[in-house]
N, C-alpha and C positions, 0 to 999 in steps of 0.2 A: 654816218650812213647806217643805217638799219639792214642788219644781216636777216634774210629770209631762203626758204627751200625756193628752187626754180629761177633765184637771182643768176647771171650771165657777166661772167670775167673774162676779159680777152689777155690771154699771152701771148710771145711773140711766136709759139709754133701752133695756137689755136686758142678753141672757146671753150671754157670748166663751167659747168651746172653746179653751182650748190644745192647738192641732198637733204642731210641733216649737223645739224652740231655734233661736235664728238661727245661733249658732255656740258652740260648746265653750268660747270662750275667754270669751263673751257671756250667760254663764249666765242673766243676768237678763231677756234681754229675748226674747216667743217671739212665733212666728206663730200666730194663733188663727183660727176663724171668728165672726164676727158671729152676732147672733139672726136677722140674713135673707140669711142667704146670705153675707157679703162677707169678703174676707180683710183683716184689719188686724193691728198688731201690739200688744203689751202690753207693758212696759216696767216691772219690779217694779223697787223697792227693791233695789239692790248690799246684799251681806250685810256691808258694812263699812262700809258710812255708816249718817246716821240722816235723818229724811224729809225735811229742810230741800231737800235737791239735789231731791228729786221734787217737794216741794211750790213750790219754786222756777222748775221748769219749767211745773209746771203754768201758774202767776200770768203765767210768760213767755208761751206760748202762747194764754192769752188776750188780753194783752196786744198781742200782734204777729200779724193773720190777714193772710195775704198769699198770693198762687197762687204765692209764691215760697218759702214758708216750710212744711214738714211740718205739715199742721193734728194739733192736738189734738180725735178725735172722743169721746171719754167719760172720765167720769171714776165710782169707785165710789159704788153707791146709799147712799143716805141710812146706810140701817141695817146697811152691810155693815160689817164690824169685821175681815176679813181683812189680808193684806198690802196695803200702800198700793200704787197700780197707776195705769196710764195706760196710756186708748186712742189708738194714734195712728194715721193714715193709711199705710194698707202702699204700700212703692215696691217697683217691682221690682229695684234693684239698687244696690248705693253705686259711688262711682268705684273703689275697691278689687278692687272684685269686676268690674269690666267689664276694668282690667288683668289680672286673673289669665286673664280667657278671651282677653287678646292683642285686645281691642276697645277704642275710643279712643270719645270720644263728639261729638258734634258740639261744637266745643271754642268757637267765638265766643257761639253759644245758650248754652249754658253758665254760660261766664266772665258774657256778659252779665245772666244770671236770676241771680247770685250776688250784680250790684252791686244790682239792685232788690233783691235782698232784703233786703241790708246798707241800700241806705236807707231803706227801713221802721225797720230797727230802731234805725240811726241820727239820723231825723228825730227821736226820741223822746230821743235823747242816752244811748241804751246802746250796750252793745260786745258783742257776741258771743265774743270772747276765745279761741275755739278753729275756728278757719277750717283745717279739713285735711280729705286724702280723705273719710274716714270717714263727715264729715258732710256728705257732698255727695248725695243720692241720687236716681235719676233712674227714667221710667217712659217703656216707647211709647219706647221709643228707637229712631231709625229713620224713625219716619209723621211723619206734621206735625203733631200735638197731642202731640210730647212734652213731659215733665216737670221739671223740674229745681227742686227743692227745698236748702234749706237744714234739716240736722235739728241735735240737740241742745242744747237751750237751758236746760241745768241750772245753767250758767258765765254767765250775760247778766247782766251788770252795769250800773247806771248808772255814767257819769260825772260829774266824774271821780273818779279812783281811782289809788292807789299800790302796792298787796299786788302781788306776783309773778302773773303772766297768762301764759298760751300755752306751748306747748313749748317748749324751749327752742332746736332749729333751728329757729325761726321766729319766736322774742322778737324784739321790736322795740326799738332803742336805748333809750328813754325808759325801758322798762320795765328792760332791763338796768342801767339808773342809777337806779333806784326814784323816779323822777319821775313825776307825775302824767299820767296815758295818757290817753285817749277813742275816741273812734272812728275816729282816722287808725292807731288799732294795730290795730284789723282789715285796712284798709287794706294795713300793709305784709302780713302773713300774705298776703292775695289777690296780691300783686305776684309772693310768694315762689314761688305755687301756679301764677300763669302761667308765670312761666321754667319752672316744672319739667315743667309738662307741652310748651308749645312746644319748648320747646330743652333738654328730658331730662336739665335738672341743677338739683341741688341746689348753690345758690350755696352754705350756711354750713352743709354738713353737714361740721365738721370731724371726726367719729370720736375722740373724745378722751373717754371714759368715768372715767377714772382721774384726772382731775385735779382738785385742789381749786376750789371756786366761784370764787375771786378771779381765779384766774389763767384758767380758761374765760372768765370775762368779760370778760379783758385780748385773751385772742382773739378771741373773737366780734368786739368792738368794733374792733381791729385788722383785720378784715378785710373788716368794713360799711365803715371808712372808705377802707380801699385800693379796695372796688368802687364804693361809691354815693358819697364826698363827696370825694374825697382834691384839688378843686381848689376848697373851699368849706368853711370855717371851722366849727368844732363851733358850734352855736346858744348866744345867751347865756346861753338858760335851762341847759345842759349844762353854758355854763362857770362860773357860780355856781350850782351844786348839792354839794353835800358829794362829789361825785365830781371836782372840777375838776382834784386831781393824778393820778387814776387818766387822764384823758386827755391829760395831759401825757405820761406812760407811754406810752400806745397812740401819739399821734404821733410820739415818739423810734423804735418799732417800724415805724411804716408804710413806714419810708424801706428798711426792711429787708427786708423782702417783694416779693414776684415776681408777684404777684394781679396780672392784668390788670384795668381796670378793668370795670365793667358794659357800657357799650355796646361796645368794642372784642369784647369777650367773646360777648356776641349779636351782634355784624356776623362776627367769623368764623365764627357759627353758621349764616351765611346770614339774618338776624334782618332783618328790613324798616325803615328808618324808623320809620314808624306802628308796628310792633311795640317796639320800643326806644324811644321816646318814651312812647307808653299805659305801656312798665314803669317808665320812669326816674320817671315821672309819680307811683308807688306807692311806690314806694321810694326815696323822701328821704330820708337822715337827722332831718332836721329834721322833727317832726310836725306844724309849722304850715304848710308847703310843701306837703304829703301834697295831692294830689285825693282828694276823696269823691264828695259826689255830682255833679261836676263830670264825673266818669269817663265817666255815661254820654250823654257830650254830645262824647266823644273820636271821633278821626276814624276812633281802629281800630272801636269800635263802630258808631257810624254809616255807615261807608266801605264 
């Protein structure tokens, strides 16, 4: 079916107008008006999957209602037989789009409305699995009832689990060694998402497109341990997993490398204590070290 402005969606508490696309590259998902006035968005079926990811987020969203989490407001009426679809709560802007206008968002609210939401979803023992801009979206940015939501929950998995997870500048060790993940692998993502907004770097974005899987992985991993472990032993569970001589590899390389580590790296950033503490706190190696919901009991949030 061909998406157009002024096409008409029946849900089971009323009828959505599609407006406009939210973006060209976003085919699937548009801004509509509600049956009473309200703008929210619709969320179709991608043309290359099949309904599992929609119907998936749907179950997520029931699942997890939180003031920190994008509600799910409709879903289609009984008798519609159209494309499969989802009402959700319109924001006005993702963290994407507040850089592109050269605006920063209140960055502690934020960070902090990120961890409630992650322990919503991880009191429950899922992982959200995709922690980046994107789905970060906020509203009232500014006043004092602003918003900060967490969207996209097509990827929420229970734990635990071993398949491949998260992009790959922001895969989390365990997962780079196909070891069983949970909720400290959101964790690191959020750790990866502070440095980069505080201190305007990408720790593991090495730019290496062209390489085969084995050896990206021999770097990545080389370079999480020159920044976050290099005075603290791979975890046992790492050194009996079918990966134990690939880290044999990465340690004969560490010694090789010029990576500063993590905190040396945020203290010449001008990086505070408490700020370098809350991140070292996220990004362990080790994902039984990882704080969770501990975080929001840390003295950067609280302080």
């Amino acid at each position: 079916m061909c998406l157009k402005a002024s096409l008409s969606f029946f849900g089971r508490l009323g009828r959505y107008t599609l407006e406009s696309c939210v973006s060209p590259v976003v085919s699937h998902v548009w801004t509509a008006k509600s049956y009473d006035g309200r703008r929210v968005i619709i969320k179709f079926r991608k043309e290359v999957e099949n309904d599992c990811l929609l119907e998936r987020e749907r179950e997520n969203l029931l699942r997890f209602r939180s003031p920190y989490i994008r509600a799910l407001v409709d879903v289609p009426a009984e008798e519609y037989n159209g494309p499969p679809f989802l009402v959700l709560k319109h924001m006005d802007v993702s963290l994407p789009d507040m850089w592109k206008r050269r605006q920063e968002p209140p960055f502690k609210e934020m960070i902090t409305s990120l961890l409630r939401a992650l322990n919503v979803i991880h009191t429950r023992n899922y992982v959200h699995t995709d922690i980046e801009p994107r789905n970060i979206l906020l509203s009232k940015v500014g006043m004092p009832n602003m918003e900060v939501k967490l969207a996209d929950f097509e990827n929420v998995f229970e734990a635990p689990n071993n398949f491949p997870i998260q992009p790959l500048a922001v895969r989390s060790p365990e997962v780079w060694l196909s070891l069983p993940w949970g909720p400290s692998a959101d964790i690191w993502n959020l750790g990866l998402l502070f440095v980069r907004i505080r201190f305007q770097a990408l720790l593991l974005d090495l730019k290496c497109p062209d390489i085969d899987e084995f050896r990206r992985k021999i770097m990545y991993l080389t370079k999480m341990k020159r920044l976050f472990g290099l005075n603290n032993p791979w975890p046992d569970a790492f050194l009996q997993s079918d990966c134990a001589n690939d880290l044999k590899l990465v340690d004969s390389l560490v010694a090789q490398t010029k990576t500063p580590s993590m905190a040396s790296f945020l203290a010449a950033r001008n990086g505070t204590e408490v700020e370098i503490d809350f991140a070292t706190q996220m990004l362990q190696i080790d994902p039984a070290k990882r704080w969770t919901a501990e975080l929001l009991s840390h003295r950067w949030v609280t302080g």
